[in-house]
N, C-alpha and C positions, 0 to 999 in steps of 0.2 A: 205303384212304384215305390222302391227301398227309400228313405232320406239318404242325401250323401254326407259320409262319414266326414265330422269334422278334422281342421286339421290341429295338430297338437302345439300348445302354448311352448313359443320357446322364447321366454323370455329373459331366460336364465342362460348365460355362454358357460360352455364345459371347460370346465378345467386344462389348464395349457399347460406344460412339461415343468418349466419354469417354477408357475403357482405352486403344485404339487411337492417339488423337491423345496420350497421355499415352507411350504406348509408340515411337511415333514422333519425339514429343520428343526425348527420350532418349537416344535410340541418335543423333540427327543433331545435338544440344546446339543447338537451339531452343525459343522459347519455347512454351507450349501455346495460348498466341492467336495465334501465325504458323502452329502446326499444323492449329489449327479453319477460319482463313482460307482456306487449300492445299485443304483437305478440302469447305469449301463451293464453294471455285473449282474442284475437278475433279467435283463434283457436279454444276456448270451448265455446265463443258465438254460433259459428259457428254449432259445432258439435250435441247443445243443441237444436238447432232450427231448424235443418234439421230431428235430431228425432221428433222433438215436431211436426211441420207443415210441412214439407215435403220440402220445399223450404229458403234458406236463398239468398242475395243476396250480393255482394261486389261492391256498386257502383262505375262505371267504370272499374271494371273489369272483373266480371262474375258473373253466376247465379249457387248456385246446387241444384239442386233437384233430389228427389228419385222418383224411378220406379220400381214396381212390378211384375217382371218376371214370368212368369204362368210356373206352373209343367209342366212337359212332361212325355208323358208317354211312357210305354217299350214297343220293338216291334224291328224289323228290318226296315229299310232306305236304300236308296241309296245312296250312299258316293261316289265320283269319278272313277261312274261306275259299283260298288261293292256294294254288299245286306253284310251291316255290322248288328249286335247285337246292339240294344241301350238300356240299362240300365234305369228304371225311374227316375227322377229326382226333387225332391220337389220345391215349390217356392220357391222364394228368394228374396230380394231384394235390388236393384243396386243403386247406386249413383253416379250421371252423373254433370261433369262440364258444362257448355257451354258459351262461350265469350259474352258479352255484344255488341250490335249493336254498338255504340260509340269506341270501341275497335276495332272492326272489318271494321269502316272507317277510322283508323287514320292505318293502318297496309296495 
């Protein structure tokens, strides 16, 4: 039998909105209400342009783009064994992060 996989050290807390726009102050000798303002307005760049074309990007740090989940339809399944009831379910559609290559070699 496989070992089970350990779980991962977190002993480190992520970064909180606050820290971030405190830390970016900083280092650009701006105030923390020019930095919240930058941080709200690339939020609703962001949000504007993932509706609009489907993909926005953050250079060096990630990409999101959206994906269209297909309905499913009702019926019964196998589920861990078991002939369960599934419900139908309309499309939808998902928005997915994913890391930038540049990102994923300096990590």
């Amino acid at each position: 039998m496989a070992p089970a996989m350990k779980a991962m050290k977190t002993s480190a807390k992520p970064m909180t909105k606050g820290a971030l726009v405190d830390a970016l102050a900083t280092a650009h000798e701006v105030k923390k209400s020019q930095c919240t303002k930058m941080m709200a307005t690339l939020a609703e760049v962001a949000t504007e342009q993932v509706k609009t074309a489907g993909v926005f990007t953050i250079p060096g740090v990630c990409r999101i783009k959206t994906r269209v989940k297909p309905a499913t339809k009702a019926g019964t399944r196998e589920m861990f064994g078991k002939m369960t009831v599934v419900k139908a379910k309309p499309a939808k559609t998902v928005v997915k992060a994913f890391p930038v290559a540049a990102l994923k070699k300096s990590i």
